[in-house]
N, C-alpha and C positions, 0 to 999 in steps of 0.2 A: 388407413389403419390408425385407431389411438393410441397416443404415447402413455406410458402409464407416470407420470409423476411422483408418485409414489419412491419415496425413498428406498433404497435395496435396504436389508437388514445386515449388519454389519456378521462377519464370519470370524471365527478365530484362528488366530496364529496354526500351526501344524507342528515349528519346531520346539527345539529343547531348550528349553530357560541356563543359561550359560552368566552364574554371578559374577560380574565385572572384578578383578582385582585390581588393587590398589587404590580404593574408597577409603578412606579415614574419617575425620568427622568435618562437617560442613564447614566452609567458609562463609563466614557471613560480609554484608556488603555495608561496611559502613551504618552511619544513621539510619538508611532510607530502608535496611533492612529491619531498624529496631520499629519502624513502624509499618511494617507489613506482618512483622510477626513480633503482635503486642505481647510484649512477655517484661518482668524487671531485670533492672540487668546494671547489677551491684557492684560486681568482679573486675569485670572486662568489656570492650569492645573490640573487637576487631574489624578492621580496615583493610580492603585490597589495595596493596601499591601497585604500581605498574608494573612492576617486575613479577607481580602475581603471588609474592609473597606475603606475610600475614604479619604485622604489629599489633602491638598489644599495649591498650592505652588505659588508666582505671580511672572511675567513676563512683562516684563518692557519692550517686543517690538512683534509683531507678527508675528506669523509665519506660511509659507504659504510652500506648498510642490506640488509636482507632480500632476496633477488629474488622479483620475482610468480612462480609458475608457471602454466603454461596461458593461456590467452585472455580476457578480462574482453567477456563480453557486458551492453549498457546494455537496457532493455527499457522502452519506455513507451507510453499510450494515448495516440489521437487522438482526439478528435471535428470535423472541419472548421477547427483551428487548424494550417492546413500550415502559416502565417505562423511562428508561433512551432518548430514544428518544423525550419524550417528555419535560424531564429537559434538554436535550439540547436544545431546542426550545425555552424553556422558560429562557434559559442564553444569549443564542446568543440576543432575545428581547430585555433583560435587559440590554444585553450590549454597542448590536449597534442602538442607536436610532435615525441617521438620515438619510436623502435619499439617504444620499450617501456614501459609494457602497450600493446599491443593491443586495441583496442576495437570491437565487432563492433553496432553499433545494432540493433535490432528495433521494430520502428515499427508498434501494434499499431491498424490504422484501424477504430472501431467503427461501424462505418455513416454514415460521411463521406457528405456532400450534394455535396461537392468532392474534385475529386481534387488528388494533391499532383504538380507540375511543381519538377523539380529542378532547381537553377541550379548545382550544382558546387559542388567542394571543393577546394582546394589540390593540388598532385601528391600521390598517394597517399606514395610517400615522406619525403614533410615534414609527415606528420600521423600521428594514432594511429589515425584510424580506416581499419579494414581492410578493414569493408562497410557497408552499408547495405542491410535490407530491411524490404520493407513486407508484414503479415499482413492480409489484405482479409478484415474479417468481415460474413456475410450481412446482419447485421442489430446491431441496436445496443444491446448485451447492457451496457450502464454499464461502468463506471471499471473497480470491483471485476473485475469479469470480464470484462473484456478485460485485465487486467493478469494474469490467471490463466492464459488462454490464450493470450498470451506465454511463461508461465513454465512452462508444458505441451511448446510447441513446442524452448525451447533447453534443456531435463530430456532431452530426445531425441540432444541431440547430445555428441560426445565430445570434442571440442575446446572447450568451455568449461569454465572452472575458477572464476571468481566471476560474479556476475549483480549488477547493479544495477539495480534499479527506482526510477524517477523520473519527474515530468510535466515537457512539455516545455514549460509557458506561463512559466518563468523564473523560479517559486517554489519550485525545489529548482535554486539556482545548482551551475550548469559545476563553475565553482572548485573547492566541495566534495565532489567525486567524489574527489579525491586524500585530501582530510581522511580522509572514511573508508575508501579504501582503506589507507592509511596505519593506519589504527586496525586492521582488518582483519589485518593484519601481524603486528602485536601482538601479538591474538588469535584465533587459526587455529580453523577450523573453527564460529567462533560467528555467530549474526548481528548485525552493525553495525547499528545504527537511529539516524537522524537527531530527536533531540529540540528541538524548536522555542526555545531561549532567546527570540526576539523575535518578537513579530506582528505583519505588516502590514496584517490586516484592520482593518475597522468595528467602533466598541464593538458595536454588535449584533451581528456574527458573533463577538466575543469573551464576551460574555455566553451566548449562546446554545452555545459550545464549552465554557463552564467548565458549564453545566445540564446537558449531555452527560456530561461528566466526571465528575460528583455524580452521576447517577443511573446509570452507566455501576459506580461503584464502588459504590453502593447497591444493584446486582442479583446485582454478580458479586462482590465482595470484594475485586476487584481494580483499580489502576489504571491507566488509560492515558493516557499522553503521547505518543507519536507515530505518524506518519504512513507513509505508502507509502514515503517517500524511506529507502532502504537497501539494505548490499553483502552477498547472501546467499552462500554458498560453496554449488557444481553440489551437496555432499550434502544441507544445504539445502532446496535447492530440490526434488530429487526426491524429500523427502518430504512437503514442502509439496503437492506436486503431486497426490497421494496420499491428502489430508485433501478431503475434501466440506468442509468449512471455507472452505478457499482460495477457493470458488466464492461467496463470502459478502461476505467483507473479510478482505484480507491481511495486517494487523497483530494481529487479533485472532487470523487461524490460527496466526500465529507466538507469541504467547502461550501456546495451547491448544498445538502441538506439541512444547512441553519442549526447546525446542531454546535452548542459552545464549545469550546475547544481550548486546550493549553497546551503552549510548546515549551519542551526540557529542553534545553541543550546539551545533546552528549556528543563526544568524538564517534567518528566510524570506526568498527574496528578493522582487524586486515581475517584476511580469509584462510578459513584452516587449509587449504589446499586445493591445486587446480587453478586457472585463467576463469572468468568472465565471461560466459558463453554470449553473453550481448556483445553485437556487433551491431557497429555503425547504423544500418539498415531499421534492427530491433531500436533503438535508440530514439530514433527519430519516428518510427511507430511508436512507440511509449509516451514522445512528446506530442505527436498528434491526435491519440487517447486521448489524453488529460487535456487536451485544449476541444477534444469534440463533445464534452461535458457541458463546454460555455458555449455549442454553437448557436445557438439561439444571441446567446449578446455578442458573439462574432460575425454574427450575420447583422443587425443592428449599426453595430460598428462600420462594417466594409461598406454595406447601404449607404449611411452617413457622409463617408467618404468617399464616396462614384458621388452620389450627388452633388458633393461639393466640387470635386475635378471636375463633374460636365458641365456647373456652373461658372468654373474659373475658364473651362473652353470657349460657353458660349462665350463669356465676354470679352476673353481675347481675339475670337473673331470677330464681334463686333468694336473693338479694337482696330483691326485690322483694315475692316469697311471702311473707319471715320476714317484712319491716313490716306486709304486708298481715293476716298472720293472727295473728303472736306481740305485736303491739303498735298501741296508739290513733293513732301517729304518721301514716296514709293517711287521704287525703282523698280521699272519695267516688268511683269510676268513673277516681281516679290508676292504680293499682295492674293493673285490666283491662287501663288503654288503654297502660302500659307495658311490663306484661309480652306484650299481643301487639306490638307493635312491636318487643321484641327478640327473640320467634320466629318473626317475619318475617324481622329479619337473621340470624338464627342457621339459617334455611329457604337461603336467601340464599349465606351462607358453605359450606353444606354442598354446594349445585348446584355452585359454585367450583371448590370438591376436584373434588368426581365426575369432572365436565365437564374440567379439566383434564390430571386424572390416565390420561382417558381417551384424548384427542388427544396427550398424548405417547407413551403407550405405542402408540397405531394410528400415531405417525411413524415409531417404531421397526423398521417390518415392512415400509417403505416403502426402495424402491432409492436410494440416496442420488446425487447429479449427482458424480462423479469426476472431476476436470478431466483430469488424462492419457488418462482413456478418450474422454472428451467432447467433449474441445475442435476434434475434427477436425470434429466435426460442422458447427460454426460458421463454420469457414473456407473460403471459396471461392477464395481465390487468392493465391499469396505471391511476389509480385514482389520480385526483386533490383535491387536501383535503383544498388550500386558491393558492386564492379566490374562492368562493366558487359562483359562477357566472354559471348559466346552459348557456352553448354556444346557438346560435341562429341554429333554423334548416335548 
């Protein structure tokens, strides 16, 4: 039977638009916000402290910056934390409140147990965001790839012009959406990447991310520092979309796609609520994602070094031969029982190659997962949750 690829047509909300109270007027973020929303600004600036509170500093001349163009869609997974999706909704509100950019959320559910009940947003007019939908997937495909098909479905549309991908439990703060779009400005056409300066996990999750990072660079030659949180440009993305990579881990396909790239440095932030549903297990699958992206130059690599071990065997057994026969220096039944021990590993090394070299080339011939063509597959239903407008029939 054929799949239909074909995108479902997205459906609207059912419930009652419930206006959020206690909206005031926006908070602005610093500089990075005066140049994502070019406007002068004579008066005031204002500055988020840490304590989330507002200063007010003046400015004795205006200042005006680059304008966005096009629409900035936000894109992130769910697993059953509506909670926090929804205090992200209600930061980004508070934070961004004018028209411009525009912000279009995409809210990708990977097989939620719960569904999400929306309590409202400020007047659409007093806030940036211009929709909100949710992408209902059949079944619960992880992190990686439900952030994929996300960035499959808004690769489709013509009215975006940057993409942000972020998780919405509060560890890629609101705030810094303006930082890097701000960066973004800058630099047209590259991708932004949030690079971690400060961590708020456990010594063990920090141990176990820098053992990641060593063998991460011990496979591939190269290294990585950061994560999912970053502002890809719509060209971007639709080539990301495009890389069997993407269906992996999304930092590492943006490595492998040659596509330029800038790292911010922001703190992480802490999570509006709830544990960490990654465990251990998920951990070390996500590290082996992102290192199965390079497996082509990991295969190279390990090659490299079988060959060189079965060279260093042979010639410790021929080592072994010259004492055994040119010299008195062997003691007794030494010289058998080591030279077969190292034609066992030298038997050993050679299975390595074969067997290796065999599985990559049979992966080769094998249909690779294409998230653009794919991702329809996985979707059952795309609800529009704002505006909440029933389409004309």
């Amino acid at each position: 039977m054929a799949i239909n690829k074909t995108l479902p047509e997205p459906t609207f909300y059912a419930g009652k638009t419930q206006p959020g109270a206690g909206f005031h007027d926006p908070i602005h973020h610093a500089d990075a916000w005066e140049a994502v929303f070019p406007r002068a600004v004579s008066q005031s600036r204002i500055s988020l402290q840490e304590s989330g509170e507002a200063r007010h500093s003046t400015a004795s001349t205006s200042v005006k910056g680059p304008q966005l163009a096009g629409e900035i869609a936000i894109v992130t997974p769910v697993l059953n934390d509506w909670m926090s999706f929804s205090r992200l909704l209600e930061e980004i509100a508070r934070r961004y409140g004018s028209n411009e950019p525009r912000f279009h959320i995409l809210a990708v559910n990977d097989g939620s147990q719960t569904g999400f009940t929306f309590n409202g947003l400020p007047e659409t007019n007093a806030t940036a965001i211009r929709s909100v939908e949710v992408v209902h997937l059949a079944v619960n495909l992880g992190h990686q790839r439900a952030i994929a098909v996300g960035l499959s479905v808004l690769a489709q549309r013509g009215d975006i012009a940057t993409v942000v991908v972020m998780d919405c439990d509060g560890e890629d703060r609101p705030e810094d959406i303006a930082t890097l779009l701000a960066a973004s400005l800058q630099n047209p056409g590259k991708a932004v990447l949030a690079r971690r300066s400060e961590r708020s996990e456990s010594t063990g999750f920090k141990i176990g991310y820098q053992i990641y990072k060593w063998l991460f660079w011990l496979l591939t030659g190269r290294g990585i520092d950061f994560g999912n949180f970053s502002v890809l440009p719509i060209a971007a993305v639709r080539r990301l979309v495009r890389m069997p990579d993407l269906w992996n881990n999304l930092p590492a396909a943006i490595m492998r796609s040659r596509l330029g790239t800038v790292a911010v440095p922001l703190p992480r932030g802490r999570r509006y609520a709830g544990q960490s549903q990654m465990n251990l297990a998920g951990l070390v699958v996500h590290g082996l994602s992102a290192m199965s992206v390079f497996s082509e130059v990991i295969f190279v690599r390990v090659l490299l070094g079988a060959i060189a071990a079965s060279g260093l065997m042979l010639l410790l057994m021929l080592a072994v031969a010259a004492i055994r026969f040119l010299t008195d220096l062997a003691i007794p039944g030494w010289a058998s029982t080591v030279f077969g021990d190292l034609a066992i590993m030298l038997a050993q090394m050679l299975v390595v190659i074969v067997a290796t070299t065999f599985v990559v080339l049979s992966s080769r011939s094998q249909r690779p997962m294409m998230p653009i063509i794919d991702a329809a597959s996985f979707i059952v239903e795309r609800e529009v949750i704002l505006p909440q407008t029933v389409p004309s029939a």
